[in-house]
N, C-alpha and C positions, 0 to 999 in steps of 0.2 A: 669704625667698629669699636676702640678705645674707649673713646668716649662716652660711645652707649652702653657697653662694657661699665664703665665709672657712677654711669648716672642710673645703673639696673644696681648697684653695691650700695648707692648712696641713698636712693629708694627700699632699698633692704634694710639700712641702717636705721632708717628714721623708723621703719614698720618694728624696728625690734627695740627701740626704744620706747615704742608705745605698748607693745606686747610684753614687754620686761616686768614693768610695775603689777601690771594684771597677773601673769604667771605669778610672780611677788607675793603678792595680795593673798589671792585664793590658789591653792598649788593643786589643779586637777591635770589629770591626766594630758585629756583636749587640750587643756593652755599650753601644758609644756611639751606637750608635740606639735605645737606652735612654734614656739617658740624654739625649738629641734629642726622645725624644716624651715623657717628662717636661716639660720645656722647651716644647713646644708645646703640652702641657695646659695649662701653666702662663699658654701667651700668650692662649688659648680663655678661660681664668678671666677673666685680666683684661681682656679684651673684655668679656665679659659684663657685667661690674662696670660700664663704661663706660653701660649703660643709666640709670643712676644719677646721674650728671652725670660730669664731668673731674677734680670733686675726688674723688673714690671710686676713681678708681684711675691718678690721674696720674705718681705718685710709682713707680710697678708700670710703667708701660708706660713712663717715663722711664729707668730704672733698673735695675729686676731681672728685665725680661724682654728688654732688651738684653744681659745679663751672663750667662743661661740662654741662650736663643737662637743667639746668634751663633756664641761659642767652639765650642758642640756643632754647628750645624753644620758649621763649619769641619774638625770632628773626621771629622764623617762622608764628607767630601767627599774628605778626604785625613786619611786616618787613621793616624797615626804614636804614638812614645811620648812625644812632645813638644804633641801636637796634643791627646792622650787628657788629658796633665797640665794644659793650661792648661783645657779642655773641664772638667776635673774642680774646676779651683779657680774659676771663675769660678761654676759652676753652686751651690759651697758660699758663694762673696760673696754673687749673687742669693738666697739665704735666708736668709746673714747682715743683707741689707736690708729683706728681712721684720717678723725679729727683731727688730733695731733700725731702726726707722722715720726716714729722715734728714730735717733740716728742709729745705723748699723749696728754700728759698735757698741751700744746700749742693749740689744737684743735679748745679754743673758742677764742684763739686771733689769731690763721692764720683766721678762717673764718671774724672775723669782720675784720682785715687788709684788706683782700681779697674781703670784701663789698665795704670799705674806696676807695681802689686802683681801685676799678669799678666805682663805683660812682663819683669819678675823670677823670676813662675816660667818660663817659657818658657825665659831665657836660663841661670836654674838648673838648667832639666832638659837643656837640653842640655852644660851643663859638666860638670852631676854623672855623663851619662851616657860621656862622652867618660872622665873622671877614673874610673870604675869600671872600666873594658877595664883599666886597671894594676892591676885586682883587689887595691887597698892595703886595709892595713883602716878606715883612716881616709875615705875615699871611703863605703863602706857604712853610713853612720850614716845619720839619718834625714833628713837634709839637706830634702828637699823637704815631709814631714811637718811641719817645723820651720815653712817658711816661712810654711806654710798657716794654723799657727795663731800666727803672727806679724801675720797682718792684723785679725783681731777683737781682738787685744791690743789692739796698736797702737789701733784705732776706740775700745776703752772708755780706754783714758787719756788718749785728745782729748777725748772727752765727759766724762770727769772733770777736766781742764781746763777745760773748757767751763763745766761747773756752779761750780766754784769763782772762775773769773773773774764771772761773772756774781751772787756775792754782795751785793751792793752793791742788786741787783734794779730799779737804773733809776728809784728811787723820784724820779727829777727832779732839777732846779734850777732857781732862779730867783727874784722878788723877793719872790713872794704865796708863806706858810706856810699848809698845813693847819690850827695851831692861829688862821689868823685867820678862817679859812670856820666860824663859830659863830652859830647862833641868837643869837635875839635878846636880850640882856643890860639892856636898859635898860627893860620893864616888868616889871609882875605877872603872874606865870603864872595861867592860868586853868585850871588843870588841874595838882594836884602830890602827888606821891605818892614813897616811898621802898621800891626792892626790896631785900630782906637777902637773898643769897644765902648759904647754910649747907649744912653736908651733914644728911643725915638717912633715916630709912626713910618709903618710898611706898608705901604699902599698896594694892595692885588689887582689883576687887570678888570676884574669887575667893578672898581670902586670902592672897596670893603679897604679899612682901614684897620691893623690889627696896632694896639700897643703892644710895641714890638721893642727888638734889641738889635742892635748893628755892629758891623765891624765898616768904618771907614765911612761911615753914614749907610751904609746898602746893607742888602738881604737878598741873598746870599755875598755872604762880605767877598772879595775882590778872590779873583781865580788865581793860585799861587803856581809858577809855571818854572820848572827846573831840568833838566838833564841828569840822569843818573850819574853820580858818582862827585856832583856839582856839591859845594858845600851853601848850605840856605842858614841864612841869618833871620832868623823874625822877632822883632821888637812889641812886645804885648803892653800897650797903654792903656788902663782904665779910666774914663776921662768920667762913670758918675755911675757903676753899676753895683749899687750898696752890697752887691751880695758875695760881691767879689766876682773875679774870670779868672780863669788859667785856657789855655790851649791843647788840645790831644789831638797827636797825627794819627786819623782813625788807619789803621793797616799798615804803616811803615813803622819799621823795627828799628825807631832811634834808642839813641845811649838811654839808661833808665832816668837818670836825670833827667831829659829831654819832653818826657815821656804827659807831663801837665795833669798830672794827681795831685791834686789837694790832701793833706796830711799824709802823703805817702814820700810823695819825689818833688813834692814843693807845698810853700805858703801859698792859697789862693792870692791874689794881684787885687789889694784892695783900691777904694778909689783913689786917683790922685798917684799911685802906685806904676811901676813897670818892671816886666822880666823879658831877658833876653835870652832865645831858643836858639842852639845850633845843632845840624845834625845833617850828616851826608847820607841821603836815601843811596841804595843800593838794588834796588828792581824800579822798572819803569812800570808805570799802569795808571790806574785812577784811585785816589786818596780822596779823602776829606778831612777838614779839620773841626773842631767843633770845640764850644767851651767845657769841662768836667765840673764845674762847680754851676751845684741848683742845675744840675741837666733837665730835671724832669721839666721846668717851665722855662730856663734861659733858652737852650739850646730848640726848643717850639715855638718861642719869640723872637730865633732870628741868631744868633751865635753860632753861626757854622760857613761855610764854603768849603771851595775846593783844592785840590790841589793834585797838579797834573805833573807827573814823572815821565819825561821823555826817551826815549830811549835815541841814541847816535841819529835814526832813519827816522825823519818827520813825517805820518799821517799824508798820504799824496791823494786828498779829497778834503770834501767838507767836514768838519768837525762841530759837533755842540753836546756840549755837558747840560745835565738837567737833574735836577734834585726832586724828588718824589714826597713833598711837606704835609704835614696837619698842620696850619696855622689854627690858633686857637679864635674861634670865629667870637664877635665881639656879640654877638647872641645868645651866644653857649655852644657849646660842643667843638667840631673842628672842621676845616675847609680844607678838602684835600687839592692841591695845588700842584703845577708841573713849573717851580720854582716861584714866581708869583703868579702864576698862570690857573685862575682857576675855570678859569671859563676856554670854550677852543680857541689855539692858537695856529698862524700858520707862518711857513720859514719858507725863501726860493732855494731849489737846490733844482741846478741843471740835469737833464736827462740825460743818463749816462755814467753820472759824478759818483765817486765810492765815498758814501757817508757812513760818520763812523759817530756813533752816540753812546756818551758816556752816562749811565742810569745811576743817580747815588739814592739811594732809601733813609732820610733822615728825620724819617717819621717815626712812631714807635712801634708800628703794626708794621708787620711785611705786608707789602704793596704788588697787586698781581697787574703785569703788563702784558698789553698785549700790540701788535702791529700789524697792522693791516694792509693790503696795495701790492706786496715783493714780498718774496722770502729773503732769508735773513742767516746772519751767524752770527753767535755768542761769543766772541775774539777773545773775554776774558772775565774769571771773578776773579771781585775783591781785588782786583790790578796782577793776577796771575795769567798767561796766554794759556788758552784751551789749545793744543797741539789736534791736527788736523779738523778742525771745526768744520762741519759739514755745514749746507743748506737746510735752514726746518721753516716749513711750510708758515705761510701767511696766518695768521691769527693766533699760531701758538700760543699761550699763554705761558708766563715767565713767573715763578715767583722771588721775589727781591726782598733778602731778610732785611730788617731793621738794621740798619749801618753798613749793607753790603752795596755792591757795584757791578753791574754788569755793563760791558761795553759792546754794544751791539753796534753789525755792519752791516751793510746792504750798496746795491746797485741803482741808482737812482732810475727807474724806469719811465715811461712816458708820461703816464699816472699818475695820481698822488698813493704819498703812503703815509700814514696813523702812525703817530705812538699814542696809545690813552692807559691811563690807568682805570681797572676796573673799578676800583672803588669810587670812582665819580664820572659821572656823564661829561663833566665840564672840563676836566683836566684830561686837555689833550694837547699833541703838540703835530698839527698837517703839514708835511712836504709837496710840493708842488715846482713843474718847472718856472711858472711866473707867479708863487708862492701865494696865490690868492683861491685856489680849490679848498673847498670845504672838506670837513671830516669822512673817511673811506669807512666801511663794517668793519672790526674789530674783534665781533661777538663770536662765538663759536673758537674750534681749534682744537689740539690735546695738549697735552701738557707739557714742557719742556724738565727732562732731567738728566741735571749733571751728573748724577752717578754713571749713567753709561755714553754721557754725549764723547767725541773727539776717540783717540784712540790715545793707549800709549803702552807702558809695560806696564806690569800687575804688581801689586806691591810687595816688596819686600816681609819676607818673616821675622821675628824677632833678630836677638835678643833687645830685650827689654831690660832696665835698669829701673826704671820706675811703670808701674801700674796704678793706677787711680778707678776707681768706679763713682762717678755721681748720679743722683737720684732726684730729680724733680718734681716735687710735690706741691700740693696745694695742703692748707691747713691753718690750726690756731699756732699762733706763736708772737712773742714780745717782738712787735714792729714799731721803730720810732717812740719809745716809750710806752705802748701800750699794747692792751690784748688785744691781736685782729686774726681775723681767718684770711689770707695771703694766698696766692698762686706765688710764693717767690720763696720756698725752703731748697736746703740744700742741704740733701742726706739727714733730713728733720730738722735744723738748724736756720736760723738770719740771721745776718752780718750781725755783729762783732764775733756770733759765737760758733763761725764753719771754719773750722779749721785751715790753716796754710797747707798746699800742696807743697812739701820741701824739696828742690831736686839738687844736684850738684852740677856743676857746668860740663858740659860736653853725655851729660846722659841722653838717651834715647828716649821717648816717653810715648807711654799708650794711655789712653784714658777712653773710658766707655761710660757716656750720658745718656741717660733714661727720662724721657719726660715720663713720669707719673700724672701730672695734671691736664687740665682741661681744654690748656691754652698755648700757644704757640711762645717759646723761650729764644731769640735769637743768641746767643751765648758770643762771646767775644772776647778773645785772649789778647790783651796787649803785650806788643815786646814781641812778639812770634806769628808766624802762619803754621799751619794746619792741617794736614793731609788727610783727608778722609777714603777709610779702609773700607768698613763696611755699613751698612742703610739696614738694620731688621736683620741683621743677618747675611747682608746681598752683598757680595761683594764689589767695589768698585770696579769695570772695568772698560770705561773712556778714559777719557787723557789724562790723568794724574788730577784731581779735583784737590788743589791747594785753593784755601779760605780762612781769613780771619773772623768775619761773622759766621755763624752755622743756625738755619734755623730749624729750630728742635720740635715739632708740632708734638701732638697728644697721641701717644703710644710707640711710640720713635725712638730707635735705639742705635745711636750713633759708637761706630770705634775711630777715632781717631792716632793720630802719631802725629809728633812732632819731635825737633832735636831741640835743649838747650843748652843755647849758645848766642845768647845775652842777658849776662849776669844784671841782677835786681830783685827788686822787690814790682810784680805785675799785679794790675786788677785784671784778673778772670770774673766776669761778670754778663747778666741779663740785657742788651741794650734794651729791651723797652723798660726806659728810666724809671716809669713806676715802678717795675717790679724791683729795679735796684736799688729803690727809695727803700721798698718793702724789705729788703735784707737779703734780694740775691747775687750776694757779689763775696766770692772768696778770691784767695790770694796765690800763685805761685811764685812760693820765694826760694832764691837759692841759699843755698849754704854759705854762712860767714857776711851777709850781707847784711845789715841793720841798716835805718833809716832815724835823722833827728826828728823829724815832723810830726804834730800831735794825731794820734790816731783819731779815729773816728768824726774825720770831714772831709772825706774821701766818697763819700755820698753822690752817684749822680743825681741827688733829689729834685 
């Protein structure tokens, strides 16, 4: 409903930028009560939106339905060629606010700008109108055309100020260095291994050959397997990957050092290069790890695997982890794959046996699973246990944000049973007791959600020490050097110029994110997990829904909570790596924390 909701405003938008210049032009009556109920569709829209909470359409009913609205009816009240002009530019600013979505905090200076720049045309249109009765020819230039597109100028060369000031990206100051937030250094690792990242071809079960990226020669590089509370030593060797690698434990909460940000908590690992990782995980579940540098095309060519936290009690059945991939298809576009699997797969697992399947999503799209043959339990996201996790029926459908995990269990039945993901016929993976049945239906089911799956107790009330509102927009803004219209703003803003979330260590923290756009945002705090309070308003009430990924679809208003209580400098970020190329990646930094590392190569690009 969001959506259509966006693309009925966005259609209004465009109708009143062609209706603008006409009203403009010839100021009658007709035109500007055109141009008026434009303008009040436009205030209908963003009521509507208000169903949704106040961050879904605060910036709209502060702003550009002030800017629509008034002038026009002013226009129609008392309709002049003065009344028709300011009617007509104000109602082209209200969709220039659209376009470019301004940050909050800006609000009382877009609207007095937005006064200033009317009030300019007003007194323009009446000078210029007086200055034409001397029929000069200098008088007949485009004089008020001029003006009109002097205000969107003017807006992208403050915002390109804006982002160039903002270089520097707030990475802190103060006495405590990122390089001193490091694992433990003073014993023997109990867990150590070395990843060689290289380029090479990754062969899919179909034959498709992608030029790909490896750790160890493989894709998905080598399964990292520990025990809570174990200390892991990992040795990172770039043996020819020009673009550099570093390493990030997607969902454990290592020291911030540890943590594998490029220009934040380390130098990318160029070639020829090595860095060494230490860090004692403290919850058991399912991790991934992945490269942060050039995400948007390394880590789709093959820079990732897993990494399994054990807990004291080993798994007493079958076990198989599986990664949910886009491989970039040597044709174009992408192959969606169940690890190199793109085509059906099939595994023996006895009837009877309790199998326990570990789903990573390290695609950029949330990927919808589903399983077919037995019902099933969701034992955990993001490596958190779902406390009492019931049975959900055969084909449910699961959705899996970009960088999440769900660990799915079941009873192996006589029959076979499906994992496939929806988005391709071919990526599936068949259980069977003499693992050679073909693919079970899938199709059908309802939906699975964690807001009310498991049980547990209700959340806790304040207080709060820190509160954050973010706002997910779509819009024009300076990405990667240039002007682009982006799904990836943040409260108006891309990277360099969104400000640091500042906390002090041991606050309690609420934050409440708004997708505004079109498209599904999985969001992902490193250094912390996540508690989700409430969905739209709904409150959570199954079993404590802690998550490091959260995916934020189109009209979706998330409260979460968390505690900080790992000091650093963190990327709070988009994982679909486009969008984080695009500029949606801000920072939670603590207080007194600084970092040496040059800003801005910190980029999943």
């Amino acid at each position: 409903m969001y959506a259509t909701l966006l693309y009925i405003d966005l259609t209004l938008a465009v109708l009143t930028l062609v209706a603008a210049p006409i009203a403009g032009v010839r100021a009658t009556r007709r035109r500007l009560s055109v141009l008026a109920g434009l303008a009040a569709a436009r205030l209908l829209v963003a009521c509507s939106l208000l169903t949704g909470g106040m961050l879904l359409a605060d910036t709209r009913l502060s702003i550009q339905v002030p800017l629509a609205v008034l002038p026009a009816a002013w226009a129609v009240w008392r309709p002049s060629r003065t009344s028709a002009h300011v009617s007509a530019a104000a109602s082209v600013l209200a969709v220039w606010w659209l376009l470019a979505p301004p940050a909050p905090q800006d609000t009382t200076l877009v609207l007095a700008g937005s006064a200033a720049a009317l009030a300019m045309i007003g007194g323009l249109s009446i000078a210029v109108g007086r200055w034409r009765r001397s029929r000069s020819r200098l008088s007949r230039l485009p004089w008020l055309t001029t003006a009109f597109l002097l205000v969107p100028a003017a807006t992208l060369a403050l915002a390109g100020q804006a982002n160039a000031a903002a270089t520097a990206h707030q990475h802190g100051s103060g006495q405590l260095d990122v390089d001193q937030l490091t694992g433990p250094r003073d014993r023997k690792p109990d867990v150590r291994l070395t990843l060689t990242a290289a380029r090479g071809p990754v062969r899919l079960d179909s034959g498709a050959t992608v030029d790909g990226l490896t750790f160890n020669g493989t894709s998905p590089g080598p399964e990292i397997r520990a025990k809570k509370g174990q200390l892991v030593e990992v040795t990172l060797v770039n043996q020819n990957v020009a673009e550099g690698v570093t390493v990030h434990w997607h969902g454990v909460d290592v020291p911030n050092a540890e943590d594998g940000v490029p220009g934040v908590t380390q130098d990318a690992v160029p070639p020829g290069g090595r860095h060494v990782y230490r860090f004692v995980p403290t919850r058991a579940g399912t991790f991934w790890y992945h490269t942060h540098r050039d995400g948007l095309l390394n880590v789709k060519k093959g820079l990732f695997g897993a990494l399994i936290v054990e807990d004291e009690t080993a798994f007493d059945g079958l076990e198989r982890t599986a990664f949910a991939h886009a491989w970039p298809s040597p044709g174009g576009g992408d192959v969606v794959a169940l690890d190199r699997g793109d085509r059906p797969a099939r595994q023996a697992a006895p009837a009877g046996r309790n199998v326990l399947l570990r789903m990573v999503n390290s695609s950029e799209e949330p990927q919808r699973i589903q399983v077919g043959g037995a019902p099933f339990r969701v034992a955990a996201i993001d490596g958190n246990a779902v406390l009492d996790a019931t049975p959900i029926e055969s084909e449910t459908g699961l959705l899996l944000a970009a960088g999440g995990r769900y660990d799915l269990t079941f009873t192996m039945p006589p029959g076979a049973v499906t994992v496939a993901l929806g988005a391709s016929a071919g990526a599936s993976l068949t259980f069977s007791p003499g693992g050679t049945a073909g693919p079970v239906g899938t199709t059908g089911g309802g939906q699975f959600d964690p807001l009310t799956y498991g049980s547990g107790t209700p959340p806790a009330s304040g207080p709060y020490q820190r509160s954050f509102d973010l706002r997910l927009d779509d819009g024009f803004g300076f990405s990667q050097g240039r002007l682009s219209y982006v799904s990836s703003l943040i409260n108006g803003r891309l990277y360099p110029a969104v400000p640091s979330l500042e906390v002090t260590r041991g606050d309690r923290v609420r934050m409440r994110i708004a997708s505004r756009s079109i498209i599904n945002h999985p969001f992902h705090l490193h250094g912390h997990r996540v508690r989700v309070l409430y969905r739209n308003g709904e409150p959570a009430t199954g079993s404590p829904w802690w998550t490091d990924t959260l995916n934020i679809a189109s009209g979706e208003v998330y409260e979460i909570e968390f505690i900080a209580d790992n000091p650093g400098i963190w990327m709070d970020h988009c994982h679909n790596f486009q969008h984080g190329a695009n500029g949606m990646i801000m920072h939670l930094a603590y207080q007194g924390v600084s970092t040496p590392y040059s800003a801005g190569h910190d980029l999943p690009e």
